[in-house]
C-alpha positions as CSV (number, residue, x, y, z in Angstrom):
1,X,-106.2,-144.0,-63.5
2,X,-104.0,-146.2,-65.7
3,X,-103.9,-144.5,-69.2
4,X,-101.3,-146.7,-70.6
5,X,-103.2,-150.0,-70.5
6,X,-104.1,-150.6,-74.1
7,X,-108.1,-150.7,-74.4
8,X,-110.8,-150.2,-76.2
9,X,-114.2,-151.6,-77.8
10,X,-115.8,-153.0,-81.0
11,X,-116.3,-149.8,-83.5
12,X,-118.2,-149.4,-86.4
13,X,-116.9,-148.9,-89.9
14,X,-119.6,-146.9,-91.9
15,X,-119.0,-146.7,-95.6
16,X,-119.2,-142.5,-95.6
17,X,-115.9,-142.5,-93.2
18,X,-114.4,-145.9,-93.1
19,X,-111.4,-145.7,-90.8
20,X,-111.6,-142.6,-89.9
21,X,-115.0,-142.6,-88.2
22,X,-114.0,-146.0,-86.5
23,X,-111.1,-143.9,-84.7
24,X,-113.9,-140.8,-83.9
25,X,-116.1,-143.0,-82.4
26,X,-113.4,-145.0,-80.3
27,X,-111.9,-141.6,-79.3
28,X,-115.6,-140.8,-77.3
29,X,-115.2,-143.8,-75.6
30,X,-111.7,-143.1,-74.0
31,X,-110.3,-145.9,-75.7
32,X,-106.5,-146.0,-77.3
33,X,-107.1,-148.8,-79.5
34,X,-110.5,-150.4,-81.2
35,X,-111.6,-153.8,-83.4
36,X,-113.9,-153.3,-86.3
37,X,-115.1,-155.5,-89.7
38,X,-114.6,-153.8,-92.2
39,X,-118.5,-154.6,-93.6
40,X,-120.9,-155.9,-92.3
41,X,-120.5,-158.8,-89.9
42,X,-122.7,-160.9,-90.9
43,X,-122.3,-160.8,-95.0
44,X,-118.8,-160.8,-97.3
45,X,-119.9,-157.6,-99.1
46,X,-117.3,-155.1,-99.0
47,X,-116.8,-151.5,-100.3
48,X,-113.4,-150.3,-101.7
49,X,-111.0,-148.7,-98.9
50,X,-110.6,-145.0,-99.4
51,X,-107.4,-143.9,-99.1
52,X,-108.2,-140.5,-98.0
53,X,-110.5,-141.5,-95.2
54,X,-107.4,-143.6,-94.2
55,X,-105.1,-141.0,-94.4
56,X,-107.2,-138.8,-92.1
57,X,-107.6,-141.7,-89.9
58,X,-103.8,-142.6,-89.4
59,X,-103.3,-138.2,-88.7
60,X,-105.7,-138.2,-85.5
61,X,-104.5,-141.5,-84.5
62,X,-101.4,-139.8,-84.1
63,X,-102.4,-137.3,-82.4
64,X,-104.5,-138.6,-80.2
65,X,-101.5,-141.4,-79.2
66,X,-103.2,-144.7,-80.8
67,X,-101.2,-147.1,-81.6
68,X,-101.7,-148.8,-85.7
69,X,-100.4,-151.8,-84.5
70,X,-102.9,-152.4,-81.6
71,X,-105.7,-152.0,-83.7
72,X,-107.6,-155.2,-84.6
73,X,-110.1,-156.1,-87.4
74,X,-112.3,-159.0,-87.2
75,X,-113.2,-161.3,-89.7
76,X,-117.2,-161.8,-90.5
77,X,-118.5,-164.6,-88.0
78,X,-120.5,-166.3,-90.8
79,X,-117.1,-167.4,-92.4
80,X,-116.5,-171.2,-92.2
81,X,-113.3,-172.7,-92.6
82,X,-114.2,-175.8,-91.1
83,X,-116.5,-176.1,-94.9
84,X,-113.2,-175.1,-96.2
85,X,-115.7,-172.1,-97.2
86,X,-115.1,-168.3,-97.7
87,X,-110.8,-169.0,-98.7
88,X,-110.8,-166.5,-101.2
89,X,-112.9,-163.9,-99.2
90,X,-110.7,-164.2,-96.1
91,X,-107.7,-163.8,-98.7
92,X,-109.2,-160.4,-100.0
93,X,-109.7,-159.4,-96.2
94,X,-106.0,-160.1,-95.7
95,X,-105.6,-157.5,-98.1
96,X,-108.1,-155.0,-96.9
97,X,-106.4,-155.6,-93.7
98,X,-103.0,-154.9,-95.4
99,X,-104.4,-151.6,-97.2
100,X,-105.5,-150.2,-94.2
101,X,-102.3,-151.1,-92.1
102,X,-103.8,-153.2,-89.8
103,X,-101.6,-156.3,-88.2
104,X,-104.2,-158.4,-86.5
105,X,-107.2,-160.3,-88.3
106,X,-109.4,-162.2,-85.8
107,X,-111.0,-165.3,-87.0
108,X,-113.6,-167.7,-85.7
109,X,-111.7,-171.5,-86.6
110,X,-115.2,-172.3,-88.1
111,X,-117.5,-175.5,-87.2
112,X,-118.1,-179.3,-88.3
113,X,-121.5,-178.8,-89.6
114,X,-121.6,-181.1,-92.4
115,X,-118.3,-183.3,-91.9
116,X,-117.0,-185.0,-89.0
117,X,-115.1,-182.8,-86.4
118,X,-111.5,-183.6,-87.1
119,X,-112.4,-183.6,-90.9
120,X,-113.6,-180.5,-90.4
121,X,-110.5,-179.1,-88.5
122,X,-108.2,-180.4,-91.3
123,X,-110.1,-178.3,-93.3
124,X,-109.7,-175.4,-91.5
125,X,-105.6,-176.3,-91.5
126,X,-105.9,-176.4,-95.2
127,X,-107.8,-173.0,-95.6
128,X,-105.5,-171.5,-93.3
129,X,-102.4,-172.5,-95.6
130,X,-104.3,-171.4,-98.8
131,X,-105.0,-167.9,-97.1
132,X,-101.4,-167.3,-95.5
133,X,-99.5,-168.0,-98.4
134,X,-98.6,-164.4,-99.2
135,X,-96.5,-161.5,-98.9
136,X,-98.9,-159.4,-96.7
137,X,-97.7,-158.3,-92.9
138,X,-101.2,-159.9,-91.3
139,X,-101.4,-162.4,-89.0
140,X,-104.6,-164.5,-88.7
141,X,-105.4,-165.1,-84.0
142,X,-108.2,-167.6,-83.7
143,X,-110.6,-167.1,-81.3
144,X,-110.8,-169.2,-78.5
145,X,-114.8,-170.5,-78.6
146,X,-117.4,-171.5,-76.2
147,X,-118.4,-174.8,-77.5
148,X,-121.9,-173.6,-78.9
149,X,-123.3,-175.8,-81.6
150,X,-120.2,-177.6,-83.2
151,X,-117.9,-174.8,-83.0
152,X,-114.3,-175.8,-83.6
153,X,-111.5,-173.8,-81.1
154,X,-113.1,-174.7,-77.5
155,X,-110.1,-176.2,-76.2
156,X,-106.2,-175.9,-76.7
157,X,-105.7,-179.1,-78.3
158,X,-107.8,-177.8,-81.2
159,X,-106.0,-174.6,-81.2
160,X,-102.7,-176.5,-80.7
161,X,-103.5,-178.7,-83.3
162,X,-104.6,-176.2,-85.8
163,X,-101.5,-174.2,-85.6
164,X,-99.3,-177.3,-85.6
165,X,-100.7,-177.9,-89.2
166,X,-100.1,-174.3,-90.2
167,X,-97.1,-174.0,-92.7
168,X,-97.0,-170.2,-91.9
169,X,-96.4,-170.0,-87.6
170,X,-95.5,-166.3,-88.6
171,X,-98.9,-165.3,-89.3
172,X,-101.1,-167.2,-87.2
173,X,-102.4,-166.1,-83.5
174,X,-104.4,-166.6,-80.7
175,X,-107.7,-163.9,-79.5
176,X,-108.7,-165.2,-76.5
177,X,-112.0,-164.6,-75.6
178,X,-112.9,-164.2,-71.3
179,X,-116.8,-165.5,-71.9
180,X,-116.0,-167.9,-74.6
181,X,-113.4,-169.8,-72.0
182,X,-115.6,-169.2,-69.0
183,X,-118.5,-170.6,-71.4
184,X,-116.3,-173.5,-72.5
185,X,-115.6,-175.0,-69.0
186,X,-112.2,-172.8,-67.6
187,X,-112.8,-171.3,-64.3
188,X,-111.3,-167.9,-64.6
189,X,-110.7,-167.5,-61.2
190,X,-107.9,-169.8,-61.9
191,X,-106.5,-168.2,-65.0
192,X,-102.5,-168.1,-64.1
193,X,-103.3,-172.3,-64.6
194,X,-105.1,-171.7,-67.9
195,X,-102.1,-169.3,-68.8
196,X,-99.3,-171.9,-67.6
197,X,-101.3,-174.8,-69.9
198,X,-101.9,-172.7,-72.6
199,X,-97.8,-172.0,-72.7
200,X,-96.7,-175.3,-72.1
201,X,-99.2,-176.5,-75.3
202,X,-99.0,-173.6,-77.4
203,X,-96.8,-170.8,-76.2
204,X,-97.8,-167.4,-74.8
205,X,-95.9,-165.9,-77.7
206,X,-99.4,-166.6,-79.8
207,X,-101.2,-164.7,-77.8
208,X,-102.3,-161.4,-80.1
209,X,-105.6,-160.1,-78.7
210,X,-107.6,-160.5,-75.6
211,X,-111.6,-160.0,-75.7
212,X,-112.8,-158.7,-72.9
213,X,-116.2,-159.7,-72.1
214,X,-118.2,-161.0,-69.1
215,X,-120.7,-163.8,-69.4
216,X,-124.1,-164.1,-68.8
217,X,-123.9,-167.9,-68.3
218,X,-122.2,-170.5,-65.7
219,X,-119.4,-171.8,-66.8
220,X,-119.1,-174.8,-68.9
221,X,-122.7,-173.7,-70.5
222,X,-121.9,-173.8,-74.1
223,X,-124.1,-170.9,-74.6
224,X,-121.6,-167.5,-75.5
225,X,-124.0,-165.0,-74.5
226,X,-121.8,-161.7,-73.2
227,X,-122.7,-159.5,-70.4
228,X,-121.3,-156.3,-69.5
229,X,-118.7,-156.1,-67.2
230,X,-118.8,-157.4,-63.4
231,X,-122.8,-157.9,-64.0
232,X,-121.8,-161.3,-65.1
233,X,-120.8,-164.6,-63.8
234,X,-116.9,-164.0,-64.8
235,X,-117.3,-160.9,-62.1
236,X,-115.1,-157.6,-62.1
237,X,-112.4,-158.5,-59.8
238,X,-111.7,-161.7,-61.8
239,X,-111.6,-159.4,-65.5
240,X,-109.6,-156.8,-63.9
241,X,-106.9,-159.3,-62.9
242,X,-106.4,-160.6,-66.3
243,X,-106.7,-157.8,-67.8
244,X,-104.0,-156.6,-65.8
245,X,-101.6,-159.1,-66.2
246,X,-98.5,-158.2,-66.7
247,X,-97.6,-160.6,-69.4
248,X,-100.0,-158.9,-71.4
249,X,-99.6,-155.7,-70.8
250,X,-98.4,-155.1,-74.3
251,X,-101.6,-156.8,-76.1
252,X,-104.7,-154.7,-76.9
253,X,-107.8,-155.6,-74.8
254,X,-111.4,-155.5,-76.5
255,X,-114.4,-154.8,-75.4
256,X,-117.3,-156.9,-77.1
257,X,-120.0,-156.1,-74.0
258,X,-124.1,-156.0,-74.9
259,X,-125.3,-152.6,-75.9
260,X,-128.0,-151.1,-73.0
261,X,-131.3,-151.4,-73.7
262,X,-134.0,-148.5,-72.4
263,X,-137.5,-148.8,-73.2
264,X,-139.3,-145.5,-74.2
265,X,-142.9,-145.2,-75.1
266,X,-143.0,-148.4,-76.3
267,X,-139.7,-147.8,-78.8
268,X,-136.3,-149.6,-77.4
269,X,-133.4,-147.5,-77.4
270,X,-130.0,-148.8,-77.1
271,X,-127.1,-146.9,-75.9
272,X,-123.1,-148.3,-76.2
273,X,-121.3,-149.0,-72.4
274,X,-117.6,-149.0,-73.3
275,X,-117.3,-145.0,-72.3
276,X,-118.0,-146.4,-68.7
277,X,-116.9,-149.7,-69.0
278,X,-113.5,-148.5,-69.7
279,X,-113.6,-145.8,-67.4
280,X,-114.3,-148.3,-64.8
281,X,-111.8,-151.0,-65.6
282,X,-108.9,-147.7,-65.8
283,X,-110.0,-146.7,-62.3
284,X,-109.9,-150.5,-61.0
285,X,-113.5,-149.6,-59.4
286,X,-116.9,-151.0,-60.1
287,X,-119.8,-148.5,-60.7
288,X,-122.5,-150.3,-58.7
289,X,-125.2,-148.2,-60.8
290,X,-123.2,-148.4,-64.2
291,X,-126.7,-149.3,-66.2
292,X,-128.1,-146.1,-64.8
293,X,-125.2,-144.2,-65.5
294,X,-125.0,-145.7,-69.0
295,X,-128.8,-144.3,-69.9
296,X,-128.9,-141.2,-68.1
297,X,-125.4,-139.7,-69.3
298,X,-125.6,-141.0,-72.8
C-alpha cells in the first residue's frame, strides 16, 4: 500500500465545526489531504471563519501527518467570470482562503452565456486581474472543463490564453479534471501526449491539483457526468497511471466520485465511496464488488 501518495476526497465544511470537521471526516476516509467550499456550493453566502475551529483543525492535521499546503478549497460553481460576475465575492474567498491557510482556490473559468466566446474569455482575464491584485499567498488553478453548455476552459488554448492575459503568473494554476478531459475529447489512454502538449503550451509548472474522477460518458460527449472509479469509461488501470505519475507525485489528488445510492423501503439512502475508493487506488487493485462493499460496510 502506498501511504505517501497525496489523496483524498471532496469534504464538507459545516458551519458548527468549519475546518475542523472537514479534517474529521477526511481522516475516516484514509485520506491525507481533502478539497472543500467553504459554503455552500451552489450560493456566495458565507459564515465568518472561526479561529478556534481552525486552530483545532491545523493541531490534528499535525498529528495525523496532513499536509496545509495540499489542502484545496474550491470556489462555488455558480460563479461566472466569463459575466465578469461574482469579482468581489471571489476576492473575499481569496481571503477566506488566506485566513484559513489554504494555498490552492479552484475555479471554474466561467461561460459565454450572454456575450460572444472570446468576449467572454477577456472577461474572465479581466476578473482574474481585478481578483489577483493582492498581497494574499493564494493562487487561483482553473479547471480544465468538459465543454458542457458554453463552458469556457475545454481546451489548452483557452487555458493558455487565459493565463497569457493574467498580470499575476504567480497566482494563477491549472486543476485538471480526468472526466472533464475525457468528456472534452482527450483519450486518456494517451495522457503522456496530453502532458507533453500541455507543457509545450502552458508548462507543467501550472499544474496545482488533479481531480480524480471517472466518467460516465464516452469521450468527447460534452456531458461531465462523474462515475466512481474503474466503473466508468476512463477505466481503473488508465486513473491509476496518472495518478501515479511521477511528475506529479507532489500534487494533491481529489476525489469528486457520485455518492452510492441504496434504496430502502421506498427512502434512498446515500453512502460516500472515497473510504474504498482510496483504499483501492493505494493497493493498485480493483474491488470487483466495490458498490456492495460501499453499502454493506458503511
Amino acid at each position: 500500500m502506498d501511504k505517501d501518495l497525496i489523496i483524498g476526497s471532496h469534504v464538507g465544511f459545516s458551519a458548527n465545526k468549519q475546518l475542523l470537521g472537514s479534517v474529521e471526516e477526511a481522516l475516516s476516509y484514509g485520506s491525507n489531504t481533502f478539497m472543500f467550499y467553504t459554503g455552500a456550493p451552489q450560493n456566495t453566502k458565507r459564515n465568518p471563519i472561526k479561529d478556534e475551529y481552525t486552530m483545532e483543525a491545523y493541531n490534528l492535521m499535525k498529528e495525523n501527518n496532513i499536509d496545509l499546503s495540499k489542502v484545496v478549497i474550491h470556489a462555488p460553481y455558480i460563479v461566472n467570470l466569463g459575466n465578469l460576475e461574482n469579482v468581489s465575492f471571489l476576492r473575499g474567498e481569496l481571503e477566506r482562503a488566506s485566513l484559513l491557510g489554504i494555498k490552492n482556490v479552484v475555479l471554474h473559468p466561467g461561460a459565454s452565456v450572454s456575450f460572444a466566446r472570446r468576449d467572454s474569455i477577456e472577461s474572465i482575464i479581466k476578473g482574474l486581474n481585478l481578483i489577483l491584485d493582492n498581497d494574499l499567498d493564494v493562487t487561483i488553478c482553473l479547471e480544465t472543463m468538459a465543454g458542457k453548455g458554453t463552458e469556457i476552459g475545454i481546451n489548452l488554448n483557452e487555458l493558455k490564453t487565459i493565463i497569457d492575459g493574467v498580470k499575476f503568473k504567480n497566482k494563477i494554476g491549472i486543476c485538471l479534471d480526468t472526466c472533464h478531459l475525457n468528456d472534452s475529447g482527450i483519450d486518456l489512454t494517451k495522457f503522456d501526449d496530453y502532458i507533453k502538449e500541455f507543457d509545450k503550451e502552458i508548462g507543467l509548472n501550472y499544474i496545482k491539483v488533479i481531480h480524480i474522477n471517472d466518467s460516465k460518458n464516452a469521450i468527447g460527449s460534452h456531458k461531465d457526468r462523474h462515475e466512481n472509479i474503474g466503473l466508468g469509461t476512463i477505466g481503473f488501470d488508465t486513473l491509476i497511471k496518472i495518478i501515479y505519475d511521477e511528475r506529479f507525485k507532489d500534487i494533491p489528488k481529489i476525489l469528486e466520485t457520485p455518492y452510492v445510492t441504496e434504496n430502502d423501503e421506498s427512502k434512498e439512502k446515500i453512502y460516500p465511496p472515497y473510504k474504498y475508493e482510496i483504499s483501492m487506488i493505494r493497493n493498485k487493485q480493483f474491488d470487483n464488488n466495490l458498490l456492495d462493499n460501499i453499502r454493506n460496510n458503511r
